[in-house]
TISE-710449 format. One record per residue (C-alpha): residue in three letters; x, y negated, z. Coordinates in nm, 4 decimals, padded with zeros to 6 digits. Each point is the difference from the previous one (the first is absolute). Last residue first. Example, Ala and Ser with C-alpha at 12.3 -4.5 7.8 and 13.67 -1.06 7.14 Angstrom:
REM TISE-710449
+------+----------+----------+----------+
: ronu :     east :    north :       up :
+------+----------+----------+----------+
:  ser :  01.3670 :  00.1060 :  00.7140 :
:  ala : -00.1370 :  00.3440 :  00.0660 :
+------+----------+----------+----------+
This chain:
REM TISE-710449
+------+----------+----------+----------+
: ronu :     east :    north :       up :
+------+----------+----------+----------+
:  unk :  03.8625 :  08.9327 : -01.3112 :
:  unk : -00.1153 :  00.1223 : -00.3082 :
:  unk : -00.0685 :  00.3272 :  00.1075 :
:  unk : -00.2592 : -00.1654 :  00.2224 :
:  unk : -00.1647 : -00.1583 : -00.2499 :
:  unk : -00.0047 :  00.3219 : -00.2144 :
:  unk : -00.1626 :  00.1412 :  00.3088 :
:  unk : -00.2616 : -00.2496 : -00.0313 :
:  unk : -00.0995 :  00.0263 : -00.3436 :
:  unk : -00.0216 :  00.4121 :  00.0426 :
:  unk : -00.2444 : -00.0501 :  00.3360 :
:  unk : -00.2031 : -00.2477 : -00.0846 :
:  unk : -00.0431 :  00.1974 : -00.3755 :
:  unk : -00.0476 :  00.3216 :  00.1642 :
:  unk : -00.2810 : -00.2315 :  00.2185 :
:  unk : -00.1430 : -00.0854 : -00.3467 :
:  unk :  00.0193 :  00.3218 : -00.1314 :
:  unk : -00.1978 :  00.1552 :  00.2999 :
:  unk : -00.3449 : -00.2463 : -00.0863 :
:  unk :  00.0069 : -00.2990 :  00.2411 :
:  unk : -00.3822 : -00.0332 :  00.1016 :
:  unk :  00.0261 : -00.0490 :  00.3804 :
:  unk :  00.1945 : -00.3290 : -00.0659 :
:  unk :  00.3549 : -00.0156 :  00.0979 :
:  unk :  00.1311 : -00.1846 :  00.2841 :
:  unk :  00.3652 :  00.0535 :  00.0094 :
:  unk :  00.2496 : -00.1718 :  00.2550 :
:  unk :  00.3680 :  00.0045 : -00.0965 :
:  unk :  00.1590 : -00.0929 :  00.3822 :
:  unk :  00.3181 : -00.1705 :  00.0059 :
:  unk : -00.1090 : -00.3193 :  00.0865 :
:  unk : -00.2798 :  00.0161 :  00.2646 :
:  unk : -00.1528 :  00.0739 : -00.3367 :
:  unk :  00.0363 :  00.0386 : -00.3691 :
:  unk : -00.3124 : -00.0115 : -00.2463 :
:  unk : -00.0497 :  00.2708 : -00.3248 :
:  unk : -00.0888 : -00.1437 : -00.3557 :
:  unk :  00.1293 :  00.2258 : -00.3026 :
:  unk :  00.1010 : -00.0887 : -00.3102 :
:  unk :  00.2693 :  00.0152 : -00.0795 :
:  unk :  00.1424 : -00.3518 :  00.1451 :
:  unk : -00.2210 :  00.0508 :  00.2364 :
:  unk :  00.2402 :  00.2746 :  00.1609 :
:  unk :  00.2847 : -00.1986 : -00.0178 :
:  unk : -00.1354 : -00.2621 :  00.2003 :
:  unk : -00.1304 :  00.2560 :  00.2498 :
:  unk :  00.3383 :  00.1777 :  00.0180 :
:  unk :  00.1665 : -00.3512 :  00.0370 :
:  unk : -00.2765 : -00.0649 :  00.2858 :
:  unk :  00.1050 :  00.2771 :  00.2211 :
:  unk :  00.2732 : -00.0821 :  00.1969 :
:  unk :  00.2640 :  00.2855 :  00.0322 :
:  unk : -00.0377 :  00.3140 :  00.2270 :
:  unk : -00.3440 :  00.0544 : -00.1574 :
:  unk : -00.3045 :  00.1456 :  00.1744 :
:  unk : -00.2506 :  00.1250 : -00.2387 :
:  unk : -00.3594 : -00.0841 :  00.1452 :
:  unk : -00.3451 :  00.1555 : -00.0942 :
:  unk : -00.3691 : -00.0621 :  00.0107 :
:  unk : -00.1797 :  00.1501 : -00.2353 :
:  unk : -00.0307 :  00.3107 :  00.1234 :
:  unk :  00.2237 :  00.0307 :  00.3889 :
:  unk :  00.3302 : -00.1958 :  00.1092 :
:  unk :  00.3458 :  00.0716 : -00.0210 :
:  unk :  00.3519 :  00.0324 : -00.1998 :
:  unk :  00.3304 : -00.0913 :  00.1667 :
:  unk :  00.3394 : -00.0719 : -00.0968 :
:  unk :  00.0364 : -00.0356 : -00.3430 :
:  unk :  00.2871 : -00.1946 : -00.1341 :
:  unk :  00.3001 :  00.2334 :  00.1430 :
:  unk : -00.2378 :  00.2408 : -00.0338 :
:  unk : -00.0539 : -00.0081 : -00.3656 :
:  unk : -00.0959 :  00.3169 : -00.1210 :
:  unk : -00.1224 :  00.1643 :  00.2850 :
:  unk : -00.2037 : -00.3357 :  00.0548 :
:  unk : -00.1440 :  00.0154 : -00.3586 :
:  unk : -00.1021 :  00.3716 :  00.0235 :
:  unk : -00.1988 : -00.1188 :  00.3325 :
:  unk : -00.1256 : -00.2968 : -00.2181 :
:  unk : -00.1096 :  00.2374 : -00.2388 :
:  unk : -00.1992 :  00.2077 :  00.3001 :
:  unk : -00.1761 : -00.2817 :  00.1369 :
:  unk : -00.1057 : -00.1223 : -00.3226 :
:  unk : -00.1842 :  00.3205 : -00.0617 :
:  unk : -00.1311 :  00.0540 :  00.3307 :
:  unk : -00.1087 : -00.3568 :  00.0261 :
:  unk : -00.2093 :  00.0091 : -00.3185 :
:  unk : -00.2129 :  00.2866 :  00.1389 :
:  unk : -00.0439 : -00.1196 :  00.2967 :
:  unk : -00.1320 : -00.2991 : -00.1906 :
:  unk : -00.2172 :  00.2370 : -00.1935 :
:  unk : -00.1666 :  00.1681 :  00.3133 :
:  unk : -00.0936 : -00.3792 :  00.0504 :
:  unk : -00.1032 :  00.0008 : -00.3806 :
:  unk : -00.2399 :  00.2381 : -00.0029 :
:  unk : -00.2969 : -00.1713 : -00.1552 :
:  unk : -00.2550 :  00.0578 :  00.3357 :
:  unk :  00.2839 : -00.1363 :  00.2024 :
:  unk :  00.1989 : -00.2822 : -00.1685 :
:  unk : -00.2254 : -00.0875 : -00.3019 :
:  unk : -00.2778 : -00.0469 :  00.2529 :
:  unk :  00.1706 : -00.1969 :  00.2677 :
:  unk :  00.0946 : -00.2232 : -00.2779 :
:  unk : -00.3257 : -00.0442 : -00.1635 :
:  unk : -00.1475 : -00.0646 :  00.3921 :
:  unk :  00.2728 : -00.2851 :  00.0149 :
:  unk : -00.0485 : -00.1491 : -00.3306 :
:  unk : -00.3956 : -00.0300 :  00.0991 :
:  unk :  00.1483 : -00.1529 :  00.3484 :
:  unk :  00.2134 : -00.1645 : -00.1718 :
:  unk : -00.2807 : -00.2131 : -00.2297 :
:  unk : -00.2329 :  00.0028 :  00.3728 :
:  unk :  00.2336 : -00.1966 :  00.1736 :
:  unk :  00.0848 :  00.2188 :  00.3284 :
:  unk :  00.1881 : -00.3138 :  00.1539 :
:  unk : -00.0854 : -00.3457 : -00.1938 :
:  unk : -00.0839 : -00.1627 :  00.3535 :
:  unk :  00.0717 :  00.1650 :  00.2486 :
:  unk : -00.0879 :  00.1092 :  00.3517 :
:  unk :  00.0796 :  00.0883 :  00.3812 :
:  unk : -00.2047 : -00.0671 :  00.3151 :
:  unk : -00.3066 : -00.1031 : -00.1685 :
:  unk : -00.2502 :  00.3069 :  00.0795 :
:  unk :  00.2536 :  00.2713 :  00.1797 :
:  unk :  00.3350 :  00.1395 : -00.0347 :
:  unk :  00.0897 :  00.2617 :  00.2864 :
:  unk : -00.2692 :  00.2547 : -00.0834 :
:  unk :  00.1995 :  00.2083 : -00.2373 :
:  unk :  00.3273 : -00.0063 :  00.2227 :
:  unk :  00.0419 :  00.3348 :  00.1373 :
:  unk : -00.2403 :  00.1247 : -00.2711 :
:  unk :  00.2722 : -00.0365 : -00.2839 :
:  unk :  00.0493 : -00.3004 : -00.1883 :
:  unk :  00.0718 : -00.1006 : -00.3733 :
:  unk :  00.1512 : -00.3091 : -00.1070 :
:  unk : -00.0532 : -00.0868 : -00.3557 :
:  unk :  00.2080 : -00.2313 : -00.2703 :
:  unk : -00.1363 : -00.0987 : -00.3263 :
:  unk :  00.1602 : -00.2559 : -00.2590 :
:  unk : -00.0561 :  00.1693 : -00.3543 :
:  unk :  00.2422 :  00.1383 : -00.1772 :
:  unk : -00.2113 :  00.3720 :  00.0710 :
:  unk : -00.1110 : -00.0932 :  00.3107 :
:  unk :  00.1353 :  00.3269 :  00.2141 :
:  unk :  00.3213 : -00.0373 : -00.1316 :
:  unk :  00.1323 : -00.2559 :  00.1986 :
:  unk : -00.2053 : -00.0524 :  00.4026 :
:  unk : -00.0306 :  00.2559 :  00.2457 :
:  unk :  00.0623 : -00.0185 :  00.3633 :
:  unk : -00.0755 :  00.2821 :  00.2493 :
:  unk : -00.1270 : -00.0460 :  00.3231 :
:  unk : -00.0483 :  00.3220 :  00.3099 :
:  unk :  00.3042 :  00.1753 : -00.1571 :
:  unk :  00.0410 :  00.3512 : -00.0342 :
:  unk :  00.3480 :  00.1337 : -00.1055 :
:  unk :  00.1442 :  00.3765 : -00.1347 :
:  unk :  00.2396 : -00.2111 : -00.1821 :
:  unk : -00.1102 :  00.0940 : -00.3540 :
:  unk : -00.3449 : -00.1240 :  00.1024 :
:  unk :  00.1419 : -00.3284 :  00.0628 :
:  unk :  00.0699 : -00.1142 : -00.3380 :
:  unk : -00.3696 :  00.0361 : -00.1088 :
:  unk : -00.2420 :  00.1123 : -00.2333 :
:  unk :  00.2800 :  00.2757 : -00.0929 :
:  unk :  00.1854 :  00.0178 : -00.3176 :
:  unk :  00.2245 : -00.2528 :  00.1960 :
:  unk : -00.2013 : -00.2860 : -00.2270 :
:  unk : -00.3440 :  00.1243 :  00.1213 :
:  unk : -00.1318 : -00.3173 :  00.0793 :
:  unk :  00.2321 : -00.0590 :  00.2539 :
:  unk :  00.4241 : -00.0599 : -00.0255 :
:  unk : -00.0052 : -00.3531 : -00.0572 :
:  unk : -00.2804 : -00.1571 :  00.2059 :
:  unk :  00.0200 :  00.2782 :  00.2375 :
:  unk :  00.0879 : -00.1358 :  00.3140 :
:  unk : -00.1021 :  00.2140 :  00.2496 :
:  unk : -00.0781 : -00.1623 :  00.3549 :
:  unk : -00.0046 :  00.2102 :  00.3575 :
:  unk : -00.2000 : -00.0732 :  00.2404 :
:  unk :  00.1272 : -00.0461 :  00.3814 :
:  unk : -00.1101 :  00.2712 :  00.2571 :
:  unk :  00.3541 :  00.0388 :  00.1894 :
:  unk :  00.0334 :  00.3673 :  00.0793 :
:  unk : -00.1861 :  00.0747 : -00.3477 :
:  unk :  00.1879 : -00.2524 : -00.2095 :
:  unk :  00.2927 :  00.1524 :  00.1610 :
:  unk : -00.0819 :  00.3442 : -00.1549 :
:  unk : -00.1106 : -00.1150 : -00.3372 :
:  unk :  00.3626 : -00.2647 : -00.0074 :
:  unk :  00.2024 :  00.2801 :  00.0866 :
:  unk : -00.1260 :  00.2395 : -00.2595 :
:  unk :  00.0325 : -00.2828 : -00.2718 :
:  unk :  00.3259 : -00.0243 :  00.0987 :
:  unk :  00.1308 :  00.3099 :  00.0161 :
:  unk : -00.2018 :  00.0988 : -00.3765 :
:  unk :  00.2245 : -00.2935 : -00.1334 :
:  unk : -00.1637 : -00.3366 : -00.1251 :
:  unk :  00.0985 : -00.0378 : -00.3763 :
:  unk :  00.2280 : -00.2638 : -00.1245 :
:  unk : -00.0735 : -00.0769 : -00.4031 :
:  unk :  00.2072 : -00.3334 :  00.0091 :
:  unk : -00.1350 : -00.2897 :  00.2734 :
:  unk : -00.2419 : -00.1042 : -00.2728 :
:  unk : -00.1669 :  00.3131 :  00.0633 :
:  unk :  00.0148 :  00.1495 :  00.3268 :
:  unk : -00.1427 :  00.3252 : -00.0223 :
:  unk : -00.2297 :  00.1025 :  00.2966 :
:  unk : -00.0149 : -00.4138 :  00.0247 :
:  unk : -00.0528 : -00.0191 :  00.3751 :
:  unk : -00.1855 : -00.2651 :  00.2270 :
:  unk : -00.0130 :  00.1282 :  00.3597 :
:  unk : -00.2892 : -00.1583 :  00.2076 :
:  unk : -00.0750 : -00.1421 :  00.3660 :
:  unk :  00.2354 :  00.0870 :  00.2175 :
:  unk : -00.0266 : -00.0937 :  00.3352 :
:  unk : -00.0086 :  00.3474 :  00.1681 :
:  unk :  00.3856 :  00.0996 : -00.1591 :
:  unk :  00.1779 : -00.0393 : -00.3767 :
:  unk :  00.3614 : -00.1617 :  00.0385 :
:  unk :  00.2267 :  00.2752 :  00.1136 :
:  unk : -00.1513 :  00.2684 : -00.1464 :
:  unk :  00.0259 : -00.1100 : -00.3935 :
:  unk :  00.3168 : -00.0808 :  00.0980 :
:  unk :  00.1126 :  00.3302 :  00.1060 :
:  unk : -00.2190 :  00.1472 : -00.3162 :
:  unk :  00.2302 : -00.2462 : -00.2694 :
:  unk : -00.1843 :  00.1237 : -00.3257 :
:  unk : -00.0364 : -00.3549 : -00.1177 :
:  unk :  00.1488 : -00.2412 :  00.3072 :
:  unk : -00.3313 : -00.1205 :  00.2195 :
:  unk : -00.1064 : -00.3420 : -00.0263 :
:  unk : -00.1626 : -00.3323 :  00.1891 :
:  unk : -00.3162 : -00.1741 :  00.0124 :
:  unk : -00.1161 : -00.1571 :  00.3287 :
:  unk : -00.0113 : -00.3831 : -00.1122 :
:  unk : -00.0998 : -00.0098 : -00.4061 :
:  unk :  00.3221 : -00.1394 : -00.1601 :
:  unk :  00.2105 : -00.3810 :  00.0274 :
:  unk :  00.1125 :  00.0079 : -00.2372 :
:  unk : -00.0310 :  00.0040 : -00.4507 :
:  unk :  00.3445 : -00.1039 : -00.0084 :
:  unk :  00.1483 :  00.3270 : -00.0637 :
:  unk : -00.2819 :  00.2541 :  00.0156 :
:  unk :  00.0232 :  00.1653 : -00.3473 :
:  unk :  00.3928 :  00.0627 :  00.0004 :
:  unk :  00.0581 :  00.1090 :  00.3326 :
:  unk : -00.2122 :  00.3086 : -00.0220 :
:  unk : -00.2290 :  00.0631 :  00.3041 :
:  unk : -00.3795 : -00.0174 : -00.1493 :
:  unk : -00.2396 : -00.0038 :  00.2576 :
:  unk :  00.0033 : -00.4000 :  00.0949 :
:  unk : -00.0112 :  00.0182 : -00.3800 :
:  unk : -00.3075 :  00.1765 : -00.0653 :
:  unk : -00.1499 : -00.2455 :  00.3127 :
:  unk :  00.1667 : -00.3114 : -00.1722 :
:  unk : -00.0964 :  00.1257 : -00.3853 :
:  unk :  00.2422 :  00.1044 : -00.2032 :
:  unk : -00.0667 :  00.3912 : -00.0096 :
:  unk :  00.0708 :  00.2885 :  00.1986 :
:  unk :  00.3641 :  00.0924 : -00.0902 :
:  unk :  00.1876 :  00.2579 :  00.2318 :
:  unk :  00.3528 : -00.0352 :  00.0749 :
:  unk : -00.0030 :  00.0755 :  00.3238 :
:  unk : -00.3561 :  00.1239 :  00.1252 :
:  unk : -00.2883 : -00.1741 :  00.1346 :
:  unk : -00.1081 : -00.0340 :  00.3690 :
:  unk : -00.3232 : -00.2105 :  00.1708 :
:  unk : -00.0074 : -00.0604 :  00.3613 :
:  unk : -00.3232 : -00.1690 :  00.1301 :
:  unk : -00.2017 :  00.2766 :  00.2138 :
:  unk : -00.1658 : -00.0811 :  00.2907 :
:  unk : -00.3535 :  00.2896 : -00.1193 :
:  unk : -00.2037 : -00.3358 : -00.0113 :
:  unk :  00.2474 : -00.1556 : -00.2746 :
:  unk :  00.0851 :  00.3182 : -00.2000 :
:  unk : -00.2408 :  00.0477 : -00.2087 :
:  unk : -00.0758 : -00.3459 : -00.1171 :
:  unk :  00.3790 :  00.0397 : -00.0211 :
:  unk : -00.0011 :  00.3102 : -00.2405 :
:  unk : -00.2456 : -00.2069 : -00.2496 :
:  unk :  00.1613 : -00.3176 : -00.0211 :
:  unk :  00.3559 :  00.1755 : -00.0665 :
:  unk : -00.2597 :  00.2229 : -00.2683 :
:  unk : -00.1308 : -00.3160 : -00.1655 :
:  unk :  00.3684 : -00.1815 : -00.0258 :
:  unk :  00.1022 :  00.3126 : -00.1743 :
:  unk : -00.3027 :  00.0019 : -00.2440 :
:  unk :  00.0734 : -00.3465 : -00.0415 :
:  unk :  00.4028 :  00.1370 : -00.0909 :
:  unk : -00.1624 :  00.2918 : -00.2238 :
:  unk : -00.2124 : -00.2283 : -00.2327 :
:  unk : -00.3561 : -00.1290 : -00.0539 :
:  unk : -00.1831 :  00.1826 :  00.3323 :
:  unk : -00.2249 :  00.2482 :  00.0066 :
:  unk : -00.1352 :  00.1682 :  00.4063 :
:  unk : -00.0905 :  00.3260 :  00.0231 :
:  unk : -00.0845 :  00.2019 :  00.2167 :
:  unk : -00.0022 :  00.3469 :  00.1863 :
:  unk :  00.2674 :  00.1794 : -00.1745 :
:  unk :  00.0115 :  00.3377 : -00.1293 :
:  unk :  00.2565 : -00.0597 : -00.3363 :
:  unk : -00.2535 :  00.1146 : -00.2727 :
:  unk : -00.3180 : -00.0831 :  00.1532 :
:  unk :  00.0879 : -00.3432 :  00.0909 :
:  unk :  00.1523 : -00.0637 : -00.3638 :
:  unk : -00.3300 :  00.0982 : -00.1463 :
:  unk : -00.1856 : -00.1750 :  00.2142 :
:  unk :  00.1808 : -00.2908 : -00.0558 :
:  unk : -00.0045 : -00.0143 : -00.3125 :
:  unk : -00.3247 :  00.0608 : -00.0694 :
:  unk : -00.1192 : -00.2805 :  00.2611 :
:  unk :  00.2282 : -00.2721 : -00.1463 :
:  unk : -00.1291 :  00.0758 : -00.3660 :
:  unk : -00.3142 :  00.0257 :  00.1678 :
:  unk : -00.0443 : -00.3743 :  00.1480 :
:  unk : -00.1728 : -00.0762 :  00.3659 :
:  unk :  00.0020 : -00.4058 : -00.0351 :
:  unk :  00.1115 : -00.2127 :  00.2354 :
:  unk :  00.3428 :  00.0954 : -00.1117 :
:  unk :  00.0163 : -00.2040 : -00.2820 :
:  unk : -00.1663 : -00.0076 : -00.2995 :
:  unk :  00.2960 :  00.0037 : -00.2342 :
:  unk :  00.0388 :  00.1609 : -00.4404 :
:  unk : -00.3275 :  00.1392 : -00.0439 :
:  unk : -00.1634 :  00.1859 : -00.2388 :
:  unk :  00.1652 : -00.0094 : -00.2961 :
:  unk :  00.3311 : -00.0480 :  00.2031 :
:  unk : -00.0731 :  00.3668 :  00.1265 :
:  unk : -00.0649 :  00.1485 : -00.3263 :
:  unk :  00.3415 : -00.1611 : -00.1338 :
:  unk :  00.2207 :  00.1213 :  00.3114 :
:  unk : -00.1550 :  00.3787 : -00.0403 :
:  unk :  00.0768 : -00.0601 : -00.3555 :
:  unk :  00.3866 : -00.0705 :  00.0341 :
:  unk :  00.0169 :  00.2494 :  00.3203 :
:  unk : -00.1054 :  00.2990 : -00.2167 :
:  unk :  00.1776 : -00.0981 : -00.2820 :
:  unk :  00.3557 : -00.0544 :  00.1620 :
:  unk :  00.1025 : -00.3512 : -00.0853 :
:  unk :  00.3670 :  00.0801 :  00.1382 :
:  unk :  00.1574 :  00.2613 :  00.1954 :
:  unk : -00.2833 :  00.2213 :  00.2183 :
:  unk :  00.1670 : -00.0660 :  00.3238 :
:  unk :  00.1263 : -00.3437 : -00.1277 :
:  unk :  00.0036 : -00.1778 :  00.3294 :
:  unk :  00.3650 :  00.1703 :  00.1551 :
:  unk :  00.2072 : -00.2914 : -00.0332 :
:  unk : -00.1734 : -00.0809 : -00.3576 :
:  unk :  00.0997 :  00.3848 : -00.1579 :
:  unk :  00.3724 : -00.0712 :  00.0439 :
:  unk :  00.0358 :  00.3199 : -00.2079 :
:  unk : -00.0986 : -00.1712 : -00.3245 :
:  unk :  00.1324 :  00.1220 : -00.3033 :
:  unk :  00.0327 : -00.3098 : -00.1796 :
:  unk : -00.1312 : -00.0714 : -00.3259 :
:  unk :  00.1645 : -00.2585 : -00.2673 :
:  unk : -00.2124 : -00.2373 : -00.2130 :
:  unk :  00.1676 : -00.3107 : -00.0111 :
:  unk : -00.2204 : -00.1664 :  00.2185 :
:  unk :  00.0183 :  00.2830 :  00.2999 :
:  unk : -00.1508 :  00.3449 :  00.0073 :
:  unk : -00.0744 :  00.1995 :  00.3351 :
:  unk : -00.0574 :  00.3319 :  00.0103 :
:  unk : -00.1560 :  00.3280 :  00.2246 :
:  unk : -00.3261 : -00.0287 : -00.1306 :
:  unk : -00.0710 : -00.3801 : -00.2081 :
:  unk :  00.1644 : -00.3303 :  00.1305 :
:  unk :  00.0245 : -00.2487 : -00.2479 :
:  unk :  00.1693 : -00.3490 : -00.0314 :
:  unk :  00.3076 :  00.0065 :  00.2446 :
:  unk :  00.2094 : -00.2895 : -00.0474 :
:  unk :  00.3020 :  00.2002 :  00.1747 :
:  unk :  00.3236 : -00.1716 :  00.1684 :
:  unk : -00.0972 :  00.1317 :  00.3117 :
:  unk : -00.1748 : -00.2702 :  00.2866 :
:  unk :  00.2389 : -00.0543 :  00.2912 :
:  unk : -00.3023 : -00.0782 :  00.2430 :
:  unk : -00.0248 : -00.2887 :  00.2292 :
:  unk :  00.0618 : -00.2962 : -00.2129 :
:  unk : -00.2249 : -00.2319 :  00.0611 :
:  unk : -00.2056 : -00.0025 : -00.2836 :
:  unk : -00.0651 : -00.2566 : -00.2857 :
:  unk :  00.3759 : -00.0949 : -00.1672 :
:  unk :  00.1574 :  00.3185 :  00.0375 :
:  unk : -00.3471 :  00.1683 : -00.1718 :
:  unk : -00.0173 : -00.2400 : -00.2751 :
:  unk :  00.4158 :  00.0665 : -00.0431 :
:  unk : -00.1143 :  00.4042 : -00.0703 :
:  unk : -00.2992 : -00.0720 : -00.2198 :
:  unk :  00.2115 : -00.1934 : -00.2438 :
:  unk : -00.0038 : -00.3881 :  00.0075 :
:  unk : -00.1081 : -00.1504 : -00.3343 :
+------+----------+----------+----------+
């Protein structure tokens, strides 16, 4: 009998480098496998697992919901969807909504969106950073500049280019009247923890206003309150006119959102834009549970919180080690340790006690946590890792 791991080489194409966990059981902040061990997990589903795993609230709100009804479509008017998103319209001050399954649609939605706006103003140029990550679709990718996610994949979206992170001379060179939009990550995530710089962000406010493009937030890793704020832009003293939301705010379940301001809350009309299984009623229930849990239960002001705490042991870490440490950044839940050696021996080594983190753009230890990691478990993190490091 083939194990689970040679079904899987023999059925998928094989995109992903899957770890060498069966996982069976995913309760709080742990995994178990077969045999019975728990992870720690840090990982925290690539940013999904905002309340860890089979919280209560979100278990039953997903039950009640599916005794309902699982689809109608979007024919129908549907509370779950209208909770949700009056809840989450009230909370950040947009306009509308619009849900989507996943961050790249959402993505796709938004490049849709900006050049609806766009087209009678003669505007057609849209800009995202260097190594940013938007998704894998060909408008998220036209979008996306690193090397490694576009190879093969051209020819791209005509009159899409990029702008070097935190580079404010080339941010000036390329914007002007025929700009359309500015797609930013406020903190890039896949690209390593890289946070937009106060310059920058001032540059880009002022020549949005000499230019009158719009200006896009992707927030499908850093939002729903994972900075310890609702999202990674308000730490940046930023104010986008579209803001893209997608990971934790289903719960596990697929649920994406884009979320307008009034400079574009007219510009999608009956028929012009739609979806299918977008704004499904089961995560829209998981969504509103979320949303719930994060702001009236305290846990955005917990991810803070969390940050501060980690933040500070990998500080002590990178005074310890600094020929291995070299930088520490990010905000909450949402933090990067910058190694000067590649990362994925230290994540290796790191499930091998028990603790799941995820390297990036190499050298980059990313960590996710869920909002409800109690102190000792980031002391844990924190002690396990620098024995790692000692190690080295």
């Amino acid at each position: 009998m083939p194990t689970l791991f040679e079904q899987e080489q023999s059925l998928f194409f094989q995109t992903y480098k899957r770890l060498p966990l069966d996982i069976v059981r995913g309760q709080g902040c742990y995994l178990t496998d077969r045999q019975g061990r728990q992870y720690l997990d840090f990982f925290g589903g690539l940013a999904v697992n905002a309340l860890g795993y089979c919280h209560p609230r979100v278990v039953k709100a997903i039950k009640d919901q599916a005794d309902q009804y699982i689809h109608l479509s979007n024919f129908f008017v549907q509370e779950p969807q209208v909770k949700l998103a009056e809840r989450l319209l009230a909370l950040s001050g947009f306009a509308r909504i619009f849900f989507t399954n996943s961050g790249t649609e959402a993505i796709e939605g938004a490049i849709k969106l900006v050049r609806k706006w766009g087209t009678p103003r003669g505007k057609k140029n849209l800009f995202g950073l260097s190594n940013s990550f938007h998704g894998r679709t060909m408008g998220a990718l036209s979008l996306t500049e690193r090397a490694k996610y576009r190879e093969g994949y051209e020819p791209f979206l005509p009159h899409t280019g990029h702008i070097r992170f935190n580079d404010v001379e080339d941010l000036r060179a390329k914007v002007n009247d025929e700009t359309l939009a500015v797609f930013v990550e406020p903190i890039q995530g896949e690209g390593g923890i890289n946070v937009l710089s106060r310059e920058f962000c001032t540059e880009l406010s002022t020549l949005r206003t000499k230019h009158g493009f719009l200006l896009v937030a992707d927030e499908i890793q850093s939002g729903m309150g994972r900075t310890g704020k609702l999202f990674g832009y308000q730490h940046l003293g930023l104010l986008p006119e579209v803001v893209v939301v997608a990971k934790a705010i289903g719960g596990g379940l697929p649920l994406g959102a884009i979320l307008g301001s009034s400079a574009v809350a007219s510009v999608f009309t009956y028929g012009v834009h739609g979806t299918t299984f977008g704004g499904n009623p089961v995560a829209c229930a998981a969504g509103l549970a979320v949303m719930e849990e994060i702001i009236d239960g305290g846990l955005m002001t917990r991810a803070g919180a969390i940050g501060e705490r980690l933040l500070a042991g990998f500080q002590e870490l990178r005074r310890r080690y600094p020929a291995i440490v070299t930088e520490v950044r990010g905000f909450g839940c949402m933090l990067g340790v910058q190694l000067s050696v590649e990362g994925q021996s230290v994540v290796d080594r790191l499930m091998e006690r028990g603790i799941l983190v995820n390297c990036t753009n190499t050298n980059v230890l990313r960590f996710l946590p869920p909002y409800i990691a109690t102190d000792e478990e980031c002391k844990r993190v924190v002690n396990e890792l620098g024995e790692v490091l000692g190690s080295l």
